[in-house]
N, C-alpha and C positions, 0 to 999 in steps of 0.2 A: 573494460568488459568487452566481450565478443559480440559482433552485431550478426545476426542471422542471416545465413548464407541460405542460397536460392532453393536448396533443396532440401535444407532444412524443415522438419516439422514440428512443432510445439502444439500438444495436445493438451486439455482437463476438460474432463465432460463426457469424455469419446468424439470430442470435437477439433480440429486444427484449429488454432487460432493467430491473430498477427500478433509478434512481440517484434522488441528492440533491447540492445544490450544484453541481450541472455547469458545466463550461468547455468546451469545445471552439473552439479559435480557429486562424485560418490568423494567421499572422504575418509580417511584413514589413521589413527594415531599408531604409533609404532611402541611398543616397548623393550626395554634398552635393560639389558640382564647386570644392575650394577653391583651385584656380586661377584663379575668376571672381571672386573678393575683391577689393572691396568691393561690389561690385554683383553679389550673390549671383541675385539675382531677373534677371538676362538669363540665364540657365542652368536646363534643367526638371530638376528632382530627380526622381531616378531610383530604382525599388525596385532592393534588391540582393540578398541572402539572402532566402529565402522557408523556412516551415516551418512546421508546424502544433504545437499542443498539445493536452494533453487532461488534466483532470481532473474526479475526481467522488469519491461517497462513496455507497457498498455496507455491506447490512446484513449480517453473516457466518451463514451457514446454510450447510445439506447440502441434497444433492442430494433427498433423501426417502429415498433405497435408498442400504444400508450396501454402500459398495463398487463407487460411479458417482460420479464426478468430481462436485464442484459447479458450479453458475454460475462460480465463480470461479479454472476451471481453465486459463482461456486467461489470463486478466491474471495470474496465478502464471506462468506458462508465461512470459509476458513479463518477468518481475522475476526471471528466471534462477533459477525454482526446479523440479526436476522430480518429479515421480509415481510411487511405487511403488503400485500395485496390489495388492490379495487379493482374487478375485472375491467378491462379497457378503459382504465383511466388510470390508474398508478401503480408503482412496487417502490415503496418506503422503507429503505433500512434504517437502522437503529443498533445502540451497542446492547450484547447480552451481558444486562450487569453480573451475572454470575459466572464471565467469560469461556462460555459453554462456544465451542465452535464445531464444525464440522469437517473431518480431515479428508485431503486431499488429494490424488494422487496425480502427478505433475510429471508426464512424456516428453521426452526432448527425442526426437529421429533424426543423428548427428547425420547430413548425407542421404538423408530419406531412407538410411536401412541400418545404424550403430544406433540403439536405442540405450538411453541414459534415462533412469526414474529416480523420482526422489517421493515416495509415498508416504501415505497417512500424515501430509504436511497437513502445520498450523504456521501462520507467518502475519506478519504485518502492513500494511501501505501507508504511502505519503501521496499526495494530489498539489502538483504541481502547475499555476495558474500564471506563465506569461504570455501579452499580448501579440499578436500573429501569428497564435502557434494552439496546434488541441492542447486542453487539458492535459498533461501526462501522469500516470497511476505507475508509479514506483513500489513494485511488491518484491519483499523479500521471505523465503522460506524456512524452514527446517525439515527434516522428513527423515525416513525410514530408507537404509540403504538398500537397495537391490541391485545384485550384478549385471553387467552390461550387458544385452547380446544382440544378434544380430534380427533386427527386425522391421518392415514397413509401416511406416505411417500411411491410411491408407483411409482415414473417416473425410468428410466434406468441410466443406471452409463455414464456421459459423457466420449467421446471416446477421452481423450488426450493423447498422445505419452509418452513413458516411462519420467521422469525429468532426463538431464541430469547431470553427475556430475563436481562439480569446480576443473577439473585439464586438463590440456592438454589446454588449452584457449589461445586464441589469447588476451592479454588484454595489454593495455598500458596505462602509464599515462605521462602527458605532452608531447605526442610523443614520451616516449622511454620508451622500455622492460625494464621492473621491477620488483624484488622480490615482488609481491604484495600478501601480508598476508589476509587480509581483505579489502571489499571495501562495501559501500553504497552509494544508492541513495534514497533521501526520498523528497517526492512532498509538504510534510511540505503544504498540503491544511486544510484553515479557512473555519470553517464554526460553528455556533451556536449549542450549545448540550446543552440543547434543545434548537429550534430556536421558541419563548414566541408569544405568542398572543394574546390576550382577545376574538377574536372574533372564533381559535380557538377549536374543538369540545374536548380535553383535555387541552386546555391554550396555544397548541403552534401551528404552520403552517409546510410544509414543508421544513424541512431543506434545505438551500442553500448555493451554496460558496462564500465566499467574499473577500477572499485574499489566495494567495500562497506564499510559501517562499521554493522554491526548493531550496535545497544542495545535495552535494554528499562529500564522504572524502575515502579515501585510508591509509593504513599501510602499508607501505614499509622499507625494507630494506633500511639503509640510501647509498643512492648512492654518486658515487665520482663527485665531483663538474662538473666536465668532462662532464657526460654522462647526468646528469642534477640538474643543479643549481638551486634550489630550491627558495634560498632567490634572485638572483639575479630577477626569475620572479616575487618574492612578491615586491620587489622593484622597476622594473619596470613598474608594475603592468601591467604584461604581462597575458593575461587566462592560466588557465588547463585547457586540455580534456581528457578526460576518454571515454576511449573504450573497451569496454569486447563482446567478439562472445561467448555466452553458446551454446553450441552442437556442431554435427557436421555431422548430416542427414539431409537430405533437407526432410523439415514440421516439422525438431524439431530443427531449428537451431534461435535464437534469439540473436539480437545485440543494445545492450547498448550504445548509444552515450551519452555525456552531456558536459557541456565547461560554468566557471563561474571563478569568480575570488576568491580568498585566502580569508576568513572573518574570521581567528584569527593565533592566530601564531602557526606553526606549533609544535607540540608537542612530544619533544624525547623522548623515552622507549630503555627497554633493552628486550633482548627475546631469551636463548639459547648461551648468552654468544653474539650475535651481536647487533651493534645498530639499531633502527627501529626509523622513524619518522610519524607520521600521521598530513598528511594536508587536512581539512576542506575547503568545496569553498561552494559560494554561487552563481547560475544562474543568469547574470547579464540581465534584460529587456531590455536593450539597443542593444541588440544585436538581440532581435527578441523573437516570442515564439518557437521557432525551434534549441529550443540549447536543447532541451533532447527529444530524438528519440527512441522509441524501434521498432525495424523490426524484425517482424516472417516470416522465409523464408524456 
């Protein structure tokens, strides 16, 4: 992936914002006249679906004030999660179990003046948790093609609160403190790239979503059966929950709930001379759409 160069501007909102690894691309399928076989080359290949994409990676912070949306409320907004509010005290998101999202439209000013969009995106994130380092928010898109042109990025830099870093965290899993090495949560959101359509003004319509498959998984240090028995919960097919507090200022503090069950067997490693196990869970629907919570407080 490409890392954003100095003058580059990444806009959603009508706001600049900071990424890392950025994609922004228009996309093109070509069609191929294979009725002119074997003499392909007297026939001009022609574009045929047109569409744009977009990915990048965001560092997770709050807004600075407990109870104002973050930078990160429109791409939420897009990943069909919405908002509950407490003025100067929280902004709670949650999944739309009817994966109702709100589309996007995602600026790249290659240069500060070759402007690349990928509009009316719907797309997905993963939330990546290691130690000495922010949170990182891995979003990827789909979107609506529009052609390039020549333009400046020219809005103010959104006011988000420093990113805090992964140490010092209150984090648990299955209810007990943990060596936890590594942790993720990915919303694993479906949706059509490109999503096709004859009627169409490039071949396709607004992307939308149409399934999810949230997981989350942890690397931990293997504990002693005591403190938490692993196989005994795969066995009885008891939930994990996973909880991690990043920050520790109020308007930069964010808290990570999710709770689903075991979906493959856990998997031992070695790291430093001790053993590590990593277990995979998958969010179970039966329990509600209210099993992965992130609160900005």
């Amino acid at each position: 992936m490409a890392q954003v160069k100095a003058l580059d501007v990444v806009e959603w909102g009508g706001l600049k914002h900071r990424v890392a690894d950025l994609v922004v691309n228009p996309n093109a399928e070509f069609y191929d006249n294979l009725a002119q076989t074997p003499e392909r080359d007297r026939d001009i290949t022609r574009p045929g679906v047109l569409w744009s994409g977009a990915s990048f990676t965001t560092q997770a912070c709050g807004s600075g004030t407990a109870g104002a949306p973050p930078d990160a409320h429109l791409l939420l907004n897009a990943c069909g999660m919405r908002a509950s509010v407490v003025a100067a005290t929280s902004v709670t998101y949650t999944l739309d179990p009817a994966f109702t999202h709100t589309p996007l439209d995602i600026d790249c000013y290659r240069g500060n003046q070759y402007l690349i969009s990928a509009d009316n995106c719907t797309g997905t994130c993963e939330w990546v948790f290691t130690p000495g380092a922010p949170c990182l928010e891995n979003w990827t898109f789909s979107g609506i093609y529009q052609a390039p042109t020549d333009a400046s990025g020219t809005a103010a830099m959104g006011a988000s609160a420093r990113p805090p870093i992964c140490k010092g965290l209150t984090a648990t899993f299955a209810g007990s403190t943990v060596c936890m090495k590594e942790a993720r949560i990915s919303l694993g959101n479906v949706y059509p790239d490109p999503d096709r359509c004859i009627a169409g003004t490039n071949g396709i319509q607004d992307p939308a979503l149409s399934d999810r498959d949230v997981t989350f998984s942890a690397v931990i240090r293997l504990p002693l059966v005591a403190s938490l028995d692993i196989w005994g919960m795969i066995t009885a097919e008891t939930p994990f929950a996973m909880h991690i507090v990043l920050g520790g200022v109020a308007g930069n503090i964010t808290t990570y709930d999710i709770e689903g069950y075991a979906m493959e067997t856990p998997a031992p490693s070695e790291s430093e001379g001790f053993h590590e196990i990593t277990v995979r869970c998958r969010m179970s629907w039966l329990s509600g759409d209210t099993q992965l919570t992130i609160a900005y407080t």
